[in-house]
DOFI-692207 format. One line per field, with one value per residue (C-alpha): residue number from 1; x, y, z. Coordinates in nm, 2 decimals, decimal comma. Example, Ala and Ser with C-alpha at 12.3 -4.5 7.8 and 13.67 -1.06 7.14 Angstrom:
2
pos	[1:2]
px	[1,23:1,37]
py	[-0,45:-0,11]
pz	[0,78:0,71]
***
This chain:
308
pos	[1:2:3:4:5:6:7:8:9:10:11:12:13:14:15:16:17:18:19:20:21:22:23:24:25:26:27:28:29:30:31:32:33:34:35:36:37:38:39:40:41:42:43:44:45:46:47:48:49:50:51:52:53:54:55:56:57:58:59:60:61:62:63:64:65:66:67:68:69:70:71:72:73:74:75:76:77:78:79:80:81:82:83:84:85:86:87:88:89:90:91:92:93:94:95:96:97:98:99:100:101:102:103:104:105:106:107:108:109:110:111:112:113:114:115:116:117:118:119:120:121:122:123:124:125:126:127:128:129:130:131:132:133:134:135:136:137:138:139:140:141:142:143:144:145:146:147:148:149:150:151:152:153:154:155:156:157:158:159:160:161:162:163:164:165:166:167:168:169:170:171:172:173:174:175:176:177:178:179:180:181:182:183:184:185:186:187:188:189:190:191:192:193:194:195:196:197:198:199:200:201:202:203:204:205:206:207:208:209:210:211:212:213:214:215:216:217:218:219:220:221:222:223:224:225:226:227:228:229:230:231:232:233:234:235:236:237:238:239:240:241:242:243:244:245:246:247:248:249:250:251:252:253:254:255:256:257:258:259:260:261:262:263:264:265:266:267:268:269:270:271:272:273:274:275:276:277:278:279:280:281:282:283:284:285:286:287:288:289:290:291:292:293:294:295:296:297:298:299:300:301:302:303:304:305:306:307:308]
px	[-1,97:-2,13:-2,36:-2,01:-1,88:-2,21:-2,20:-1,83:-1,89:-2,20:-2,03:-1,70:-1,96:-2,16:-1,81:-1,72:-2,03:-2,08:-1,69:-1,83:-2,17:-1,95:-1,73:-2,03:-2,28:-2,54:-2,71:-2,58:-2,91:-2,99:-2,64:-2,65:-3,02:-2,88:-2,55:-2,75:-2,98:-2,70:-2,53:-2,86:-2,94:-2,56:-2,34:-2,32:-2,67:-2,57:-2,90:-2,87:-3,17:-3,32:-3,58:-3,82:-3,84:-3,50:-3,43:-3,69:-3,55:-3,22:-3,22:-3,50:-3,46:-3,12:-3,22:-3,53:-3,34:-3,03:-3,31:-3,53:-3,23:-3,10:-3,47:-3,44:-3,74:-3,77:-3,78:-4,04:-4,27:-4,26:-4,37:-4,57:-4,90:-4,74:-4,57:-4,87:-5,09:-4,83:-4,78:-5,12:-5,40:-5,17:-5,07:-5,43:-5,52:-5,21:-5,25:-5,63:-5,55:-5,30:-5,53:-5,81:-5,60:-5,35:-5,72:-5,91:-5,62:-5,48:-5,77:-5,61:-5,84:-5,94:-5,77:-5,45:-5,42:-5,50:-5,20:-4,98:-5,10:-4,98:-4,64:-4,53:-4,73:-4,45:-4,19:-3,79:-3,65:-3,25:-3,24:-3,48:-3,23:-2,92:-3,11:-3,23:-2,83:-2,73:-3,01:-2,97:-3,34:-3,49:-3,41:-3,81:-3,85:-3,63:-3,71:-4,09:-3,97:-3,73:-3,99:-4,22:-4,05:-4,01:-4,38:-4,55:-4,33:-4,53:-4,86:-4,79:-4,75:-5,04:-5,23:-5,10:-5,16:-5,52:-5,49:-5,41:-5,59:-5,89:-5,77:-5,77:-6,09:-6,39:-6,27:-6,50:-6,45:-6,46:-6,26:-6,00:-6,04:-6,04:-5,71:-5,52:-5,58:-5,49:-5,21:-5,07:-5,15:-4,98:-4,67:-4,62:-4,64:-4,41:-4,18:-4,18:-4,14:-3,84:-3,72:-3,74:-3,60:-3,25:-3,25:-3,26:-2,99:-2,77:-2,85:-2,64:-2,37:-2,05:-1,90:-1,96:-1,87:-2,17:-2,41:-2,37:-2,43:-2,74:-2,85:-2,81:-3,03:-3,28:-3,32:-3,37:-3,50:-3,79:-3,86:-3,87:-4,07:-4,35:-4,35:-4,38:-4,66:-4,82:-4,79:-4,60:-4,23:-4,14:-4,31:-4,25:-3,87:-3,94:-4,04:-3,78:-3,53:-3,67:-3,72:-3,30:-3,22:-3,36:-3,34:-3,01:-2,83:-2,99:-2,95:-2,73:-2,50:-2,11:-1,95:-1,81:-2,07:-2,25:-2,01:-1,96:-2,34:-2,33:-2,05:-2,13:-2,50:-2,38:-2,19:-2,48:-2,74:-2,50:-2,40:-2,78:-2,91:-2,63:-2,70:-3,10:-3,06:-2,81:-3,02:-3,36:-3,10:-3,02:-3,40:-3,50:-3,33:-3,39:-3,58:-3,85:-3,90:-4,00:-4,23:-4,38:-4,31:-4,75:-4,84:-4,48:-4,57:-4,94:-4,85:-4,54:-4,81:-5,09:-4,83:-4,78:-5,11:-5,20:-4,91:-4,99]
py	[5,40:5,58:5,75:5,89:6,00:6,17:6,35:6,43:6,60:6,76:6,94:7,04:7,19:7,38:7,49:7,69:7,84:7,93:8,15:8,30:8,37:8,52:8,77:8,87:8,98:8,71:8,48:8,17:8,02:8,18:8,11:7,71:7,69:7,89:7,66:7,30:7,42:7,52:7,20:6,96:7,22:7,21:6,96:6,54:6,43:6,20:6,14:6,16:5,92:6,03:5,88:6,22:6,03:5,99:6,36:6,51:6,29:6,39:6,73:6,90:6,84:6,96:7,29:7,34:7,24:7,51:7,78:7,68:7,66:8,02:8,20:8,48:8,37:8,75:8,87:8,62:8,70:9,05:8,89:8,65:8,76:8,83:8,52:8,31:8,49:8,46:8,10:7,95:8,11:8,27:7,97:7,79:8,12:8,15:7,76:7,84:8,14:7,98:7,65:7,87:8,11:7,79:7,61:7,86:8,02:7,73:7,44:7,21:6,97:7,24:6,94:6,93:7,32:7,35:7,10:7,22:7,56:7,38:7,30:7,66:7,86:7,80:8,03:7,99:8,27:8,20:8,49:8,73:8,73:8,77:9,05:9,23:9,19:9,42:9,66:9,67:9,58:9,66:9,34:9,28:9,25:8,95:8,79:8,80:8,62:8,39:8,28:8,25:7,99:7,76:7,77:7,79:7,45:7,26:7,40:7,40:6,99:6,91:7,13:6,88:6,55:6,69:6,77:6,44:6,26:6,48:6,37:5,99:5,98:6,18:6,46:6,70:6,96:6,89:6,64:6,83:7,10:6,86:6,71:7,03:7,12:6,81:6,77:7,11:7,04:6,71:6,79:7,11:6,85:6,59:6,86:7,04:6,71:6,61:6,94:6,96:6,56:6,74:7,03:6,79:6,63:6,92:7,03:6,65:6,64:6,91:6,78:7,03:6,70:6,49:6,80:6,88:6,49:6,51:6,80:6,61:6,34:6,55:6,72:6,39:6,19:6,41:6,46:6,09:6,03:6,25:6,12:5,73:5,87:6,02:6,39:6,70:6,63:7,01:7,12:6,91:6,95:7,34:7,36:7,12:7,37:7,68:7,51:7,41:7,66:7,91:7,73:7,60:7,91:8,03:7,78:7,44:7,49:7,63:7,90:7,63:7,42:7,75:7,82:7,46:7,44:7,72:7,65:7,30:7,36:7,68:7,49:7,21:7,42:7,62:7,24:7,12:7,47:7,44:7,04:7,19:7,41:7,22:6,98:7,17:7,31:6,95:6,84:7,05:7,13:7,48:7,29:7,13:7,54:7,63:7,33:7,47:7,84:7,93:7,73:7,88:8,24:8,20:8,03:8,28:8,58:8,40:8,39:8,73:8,83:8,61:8,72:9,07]
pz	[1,89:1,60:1,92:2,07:1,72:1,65:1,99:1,98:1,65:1,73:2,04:1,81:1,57:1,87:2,00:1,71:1,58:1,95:1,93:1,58:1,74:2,01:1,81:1,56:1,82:1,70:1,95:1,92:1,96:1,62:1,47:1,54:1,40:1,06:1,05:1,12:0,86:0,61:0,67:0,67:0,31:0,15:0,31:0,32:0,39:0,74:0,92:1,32:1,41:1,77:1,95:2,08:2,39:2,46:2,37:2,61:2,87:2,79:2,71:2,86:3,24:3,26:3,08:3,29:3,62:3,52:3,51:3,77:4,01:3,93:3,96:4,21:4,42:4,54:4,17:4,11:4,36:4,20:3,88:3,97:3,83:3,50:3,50:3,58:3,33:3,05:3,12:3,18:3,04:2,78:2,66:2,58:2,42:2,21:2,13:2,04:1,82:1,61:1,57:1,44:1,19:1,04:1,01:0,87:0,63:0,53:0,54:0,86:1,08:1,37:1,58:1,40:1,37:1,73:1,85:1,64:1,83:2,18:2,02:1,91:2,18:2,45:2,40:2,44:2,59:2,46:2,17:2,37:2,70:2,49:2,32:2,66:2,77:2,50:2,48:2,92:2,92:3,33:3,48:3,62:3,24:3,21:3,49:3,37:2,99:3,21:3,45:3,24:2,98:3,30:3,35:2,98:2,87:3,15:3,04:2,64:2,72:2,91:2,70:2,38:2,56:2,58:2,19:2,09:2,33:2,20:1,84:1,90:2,09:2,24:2,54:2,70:2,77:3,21:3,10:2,97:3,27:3,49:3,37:3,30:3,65:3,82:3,65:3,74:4,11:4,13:3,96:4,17:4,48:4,29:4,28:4,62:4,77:4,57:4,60:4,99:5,00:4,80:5,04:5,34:5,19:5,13:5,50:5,62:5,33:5,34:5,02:4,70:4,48:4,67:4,69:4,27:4,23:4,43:4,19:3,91:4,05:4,15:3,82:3,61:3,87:3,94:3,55:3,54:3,87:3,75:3,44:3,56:3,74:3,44:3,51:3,41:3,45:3,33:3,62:3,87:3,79:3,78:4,12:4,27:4,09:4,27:4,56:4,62:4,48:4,72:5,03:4,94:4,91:5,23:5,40:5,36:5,11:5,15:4,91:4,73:4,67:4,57:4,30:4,17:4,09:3,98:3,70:3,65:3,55:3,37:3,14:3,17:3,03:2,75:2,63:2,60:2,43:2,21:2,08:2,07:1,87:1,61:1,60:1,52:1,22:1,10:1,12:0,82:0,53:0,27:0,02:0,33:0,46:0,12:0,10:0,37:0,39:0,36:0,67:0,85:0,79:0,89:1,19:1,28:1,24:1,43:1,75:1,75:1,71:1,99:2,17:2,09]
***
């Protein structure tokens, strides 16, 4: 019960900061982060305890799915090189630059500094799309931030299980190739089959109610099947996204079914980005940032240079 109570409120919350965020012009990504961290800082100290692995399999295949599933495949293509660029090797070198500034500036374990490099070097794209909507950014340009959030979450994970595998134990470094790679392979299988299974259901079932169901299933069901197996569930539920997603709409799906995915995981991926970011507000409070506001700014510049 206290669960429901906790979700019920958290939703009411996310429902009107969202309307303010609305009517003031700021993201509301930004807005609920600034209003969790207001009320962890100022308000009635009421813990919300969350098991991380029950949030990534709640919360994170639904938003990756939503995205996946609305990629323009013939915008991708166009990006692709940018994308895969961005998301692969510009991920290990943005996780290696901020290891080696937050170690060196701030005295870290190389190992430590270099994983907490994995967790920040995968960026969200929420503030930087509602940004590029305002300024009318060229669409290519979004697409190629879009795309490659779906891609660098896969990579910034494996490249962490190697970090702490590396911290707990001796890794070398064909081991850690050797890994990285395989795990990118079989989790791009994992989700092509899974993805092609859910199309060649679509293709036998007329009913926009069954076909949205099926989505759902796919989306958690792959995350979890890859998992199980001990691989990469963003990607392999990335690429079963894409993968309905463009040959559904081609071919298999009706209009309706069309729009009601469309809505459904709409509001799917709005609901989940909203409790996200709330949360990450209520994690911290004003006194913790200030605790820690040396370490925060080296690592904040050390992305951008390595962005840069």
């Amino acid at each position: 019960v206290s669960s429901v109570e906790s979700f019920a409120a958290l939703v009411t919350l996310a429902a009107l900061v969202g309307a303010v965020a609305v009517r003031t012009g700021l993201p509301y990504s930004v807005a609920l982060v600034l209003f969790g961290l207001a009320l962890a800082t100022f308000g009635p100290r009421q813990p919300i305890h969350l098991i991380p692995s029950i949030v990534l399999a709640a919360l994170l295949p639904g938003l990756v799915f939503e995205a996946a599933y609305h990629t323009d495949l013939g915008a991708l293509r166009r990006t692709f090189g940018g994308v895969v660029l961005l998301a692969v090797p510009g991920v290990i070198v943005s996780a290696g630059a901020v290891g080696g500034i937050l170690s060196l500036a701030t005295g870290l374990p190389l190992e430590r500094a270099f994983l907490i490099g994995a967790i920040v070097s995968a960026t969200d794209p929420a503030a930087v799309v509602a940004a590029f909507r305002r300024l009318r950014a060229p669409e290519r340009l979004a697409t190629l931030v879009e795309a490659e959030s779906l891609l660098n979450d896969g990579t910034a994970i494996v490249v962490f299980s190697i970090a702490l595998n590396a911290m707990s134990g001796s890794v070398s470094t064909l081991d850690a190739v050797v890994t990285f790679v395989s795990t990118i392979l079989v989790s791009i299988v994992i989700g092509c089959v899974t993805g092609l299974l859910a199309w060649r259901f679509v293709l036998r079932v007329d009913d926009h109610l069954i076909e949205l169901t099926g989505s759902v299933a796919l989306a958690y069901g792959t995350y979890r099947l890859a998992d199980h197996l001990h691989e990469s569930g963003i990607i392999a539920t990335v690429i079963a996204g894409i993968v309905l997603g463009s040959l559904g709409r081609e071919r298999g799906m009706s209009e309706r079914t069309v729009e009601a995915l469309d809505t459904v995981w709409e509001f799917v991926a709005f609901l989940l980005t909203a409790l996200v970011f709330l949360l990450v507000g209520l994690a911290m409070t004003g006194a913790q940032l200030v605790d820690a506001a040396l370490p925060i700014a080296w690592t904040v510049l050390a992305v951008l240079l390595a962005r840069a």
